[in-house]
C-alpha positions as CSV (number, residue, x, y, z in Angstrom):
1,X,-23.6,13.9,32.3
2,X,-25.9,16.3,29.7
3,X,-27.6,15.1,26.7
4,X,-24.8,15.3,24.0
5,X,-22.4,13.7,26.4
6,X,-24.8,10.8,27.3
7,X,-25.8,10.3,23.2
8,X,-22.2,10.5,21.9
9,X,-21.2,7.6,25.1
10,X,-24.2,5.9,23.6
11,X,-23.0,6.2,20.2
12,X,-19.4,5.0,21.2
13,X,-20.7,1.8,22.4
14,X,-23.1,1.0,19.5
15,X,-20.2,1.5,17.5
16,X,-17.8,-0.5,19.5
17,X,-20.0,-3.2,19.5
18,X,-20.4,-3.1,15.8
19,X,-16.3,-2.9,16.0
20,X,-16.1,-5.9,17.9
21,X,-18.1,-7.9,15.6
22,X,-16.6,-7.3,12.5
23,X,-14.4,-10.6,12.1
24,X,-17.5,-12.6,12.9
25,X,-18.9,-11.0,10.2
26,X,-15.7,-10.8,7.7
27,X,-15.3,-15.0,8.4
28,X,-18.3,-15.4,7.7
29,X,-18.4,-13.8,4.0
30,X,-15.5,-15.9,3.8
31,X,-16.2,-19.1,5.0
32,X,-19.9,-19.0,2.8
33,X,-17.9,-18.0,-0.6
34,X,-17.2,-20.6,-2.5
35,X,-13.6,-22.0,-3.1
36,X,-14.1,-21.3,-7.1
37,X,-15.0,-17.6,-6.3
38,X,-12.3,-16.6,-3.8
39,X,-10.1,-15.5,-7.0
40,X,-12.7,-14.4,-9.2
41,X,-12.8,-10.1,-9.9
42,X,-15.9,-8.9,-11.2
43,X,-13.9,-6.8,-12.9
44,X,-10.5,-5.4,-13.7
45,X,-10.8,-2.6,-11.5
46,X,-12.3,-4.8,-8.2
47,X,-11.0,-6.8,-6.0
48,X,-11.2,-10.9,-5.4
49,X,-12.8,-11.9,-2.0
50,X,-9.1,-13.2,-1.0
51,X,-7.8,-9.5,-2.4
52,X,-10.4,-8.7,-0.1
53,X,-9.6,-10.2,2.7
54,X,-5.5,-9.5,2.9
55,X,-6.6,-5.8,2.4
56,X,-8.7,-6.2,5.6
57,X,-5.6,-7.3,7.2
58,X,-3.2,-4.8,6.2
59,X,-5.9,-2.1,7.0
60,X,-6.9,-3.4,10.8
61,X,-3.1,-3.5,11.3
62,X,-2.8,0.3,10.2
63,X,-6.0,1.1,12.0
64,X,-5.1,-0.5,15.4
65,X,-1.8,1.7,15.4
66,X,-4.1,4.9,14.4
67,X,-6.1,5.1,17.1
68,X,-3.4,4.4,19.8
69,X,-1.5,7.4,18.0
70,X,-4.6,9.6,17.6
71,X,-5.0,8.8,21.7
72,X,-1.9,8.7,23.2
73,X,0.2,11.4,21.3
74,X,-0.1,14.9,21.0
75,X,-1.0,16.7,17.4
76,X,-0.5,12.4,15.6
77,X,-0.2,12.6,12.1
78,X,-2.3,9.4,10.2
79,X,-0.7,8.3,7.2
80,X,-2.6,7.4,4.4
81,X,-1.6,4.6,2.0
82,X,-2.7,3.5,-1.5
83,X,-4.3,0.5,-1.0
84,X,-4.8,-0.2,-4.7
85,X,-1.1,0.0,-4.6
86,X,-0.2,-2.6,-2.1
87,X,-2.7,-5.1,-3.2
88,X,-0.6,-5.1,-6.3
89,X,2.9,-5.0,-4.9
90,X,2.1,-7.3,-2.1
91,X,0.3,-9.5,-4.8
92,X,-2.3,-10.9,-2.2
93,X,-3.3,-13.6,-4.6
94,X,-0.4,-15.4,-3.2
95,X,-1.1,-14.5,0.4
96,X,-2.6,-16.5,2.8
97,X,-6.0,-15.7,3.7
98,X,-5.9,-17.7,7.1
99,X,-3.2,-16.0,8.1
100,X,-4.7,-12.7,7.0
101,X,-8.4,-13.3,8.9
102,X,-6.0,-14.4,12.6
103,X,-4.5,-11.0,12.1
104,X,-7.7,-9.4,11.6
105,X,-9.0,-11.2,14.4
106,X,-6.1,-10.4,16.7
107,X,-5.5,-6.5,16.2
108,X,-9.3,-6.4,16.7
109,X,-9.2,-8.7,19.9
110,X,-6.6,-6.5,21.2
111,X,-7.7,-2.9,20.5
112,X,-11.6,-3.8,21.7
113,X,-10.6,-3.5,25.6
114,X,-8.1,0.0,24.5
115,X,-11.4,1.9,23.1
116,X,-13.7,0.3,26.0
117,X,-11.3,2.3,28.6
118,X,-10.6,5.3,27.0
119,X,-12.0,8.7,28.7
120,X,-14.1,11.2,26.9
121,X,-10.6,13.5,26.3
122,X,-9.0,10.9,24.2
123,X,-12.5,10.7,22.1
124,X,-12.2,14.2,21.4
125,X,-8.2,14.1,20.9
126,X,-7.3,15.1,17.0
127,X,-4.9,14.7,14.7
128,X,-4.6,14.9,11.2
129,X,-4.4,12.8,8.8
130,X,-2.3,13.3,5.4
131,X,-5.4,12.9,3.2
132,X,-8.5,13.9,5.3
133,X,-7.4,16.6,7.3
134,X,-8.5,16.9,11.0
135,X,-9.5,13.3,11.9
136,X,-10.9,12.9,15.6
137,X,-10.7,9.0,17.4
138,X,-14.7,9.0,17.1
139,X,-13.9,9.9,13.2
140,X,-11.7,6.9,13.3
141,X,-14.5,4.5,15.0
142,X,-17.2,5.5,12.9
143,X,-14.8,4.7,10.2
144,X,-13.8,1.1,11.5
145,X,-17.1,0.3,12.9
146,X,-18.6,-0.8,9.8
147,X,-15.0,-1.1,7.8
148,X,-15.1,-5.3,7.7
149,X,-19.0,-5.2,7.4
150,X,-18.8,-3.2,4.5
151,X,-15.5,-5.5,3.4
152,X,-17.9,-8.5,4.0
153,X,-20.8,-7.4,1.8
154,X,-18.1,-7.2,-1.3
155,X,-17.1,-10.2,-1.1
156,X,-20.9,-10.8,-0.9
157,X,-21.2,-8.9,-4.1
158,X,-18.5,-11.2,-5.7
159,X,-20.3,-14.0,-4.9
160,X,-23.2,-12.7,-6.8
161,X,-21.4,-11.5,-9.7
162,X,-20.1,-14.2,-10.2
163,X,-23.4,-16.5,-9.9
164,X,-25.0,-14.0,-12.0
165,X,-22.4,-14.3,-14.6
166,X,-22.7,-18.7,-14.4
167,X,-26.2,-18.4,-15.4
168,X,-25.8,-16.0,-17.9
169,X,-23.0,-18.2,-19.6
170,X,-25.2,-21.2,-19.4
């Protein structure tokens, strides 16, 4: 095995890991915002941590499907979706967030042994997706890798907006 081949298996698993861990990390954010918060947008424009967290599940659905397309098929095209869009129309105020972290949880659970077997061909398999263009399964990892982490540190950010804004009211 060269170099490059060696560092990109290297990278894969670093990232896979960091895959894998996301709904630890996600349930966490969760479970440490308070109740009050869980609503709360920082602005018109942002999301509420429970916003947050049905996104998260429509979007690890998605994904999970992605990279068994972008791996198994031949020239896959990845649809994009307006995001913005669905929290709206799917109104995930009135969603439940349990429900939404076991889903995360699962599509997670059961795509983490799928990218552990996958040979070096299917990491350099491409398709394209509507919005991006090209878009590679290692494009797709380094994208979900930090996807919930990233999630988790909004909701984060909500909680300290919204403290921020508590002590400036009082």
């Amino acid at each position: 095995m060269g170099n490059d081949a060696l560092s990109d298996e290297m990278e894969r698993i670093q990232l896979i890991r960091r895959y894998a861990d996301g709904p630890a990390t996600l349930r966490l954010a969760w479970d440490e915002c308070p109740p009050d918060v869980r609503l709360y947008r920082p602005s018109p424009d942002d999301w509420s941590a429970r916003e947050i967290i049905c996104h998260c599940a429509d979007s690890e659905l998605n994904a999970a499907i992605r990279i068994r397309m972008l791996t198994a098929e031949a020239e896959p095209v990845i649809i994009g979706y307006d995001q913005n869009e669905w929290v709206r129309v799917f109104d995930y105020h009135d969603l439940n967030p349990d429900l939404a972290l076991a889903a995360v949880e699962a599509a997670r659970a059961w795509t983490v042994p799928v990218l552990e077997r996958l040979a070096q061909s299917q990491w350099a398999a491409i398709g394209t997706h509507s919005e991006s263009g090209p878009y590679s399964a290692l494009d797709w990892l380094r994208t979900y890798s930090v996807h919930l982490h990233d999630h988790a540190d909004q909701i984060r950010a909500n909680v300290r907006a919204w403290n921020a804004r508590e002590h400036k009211d009082n």
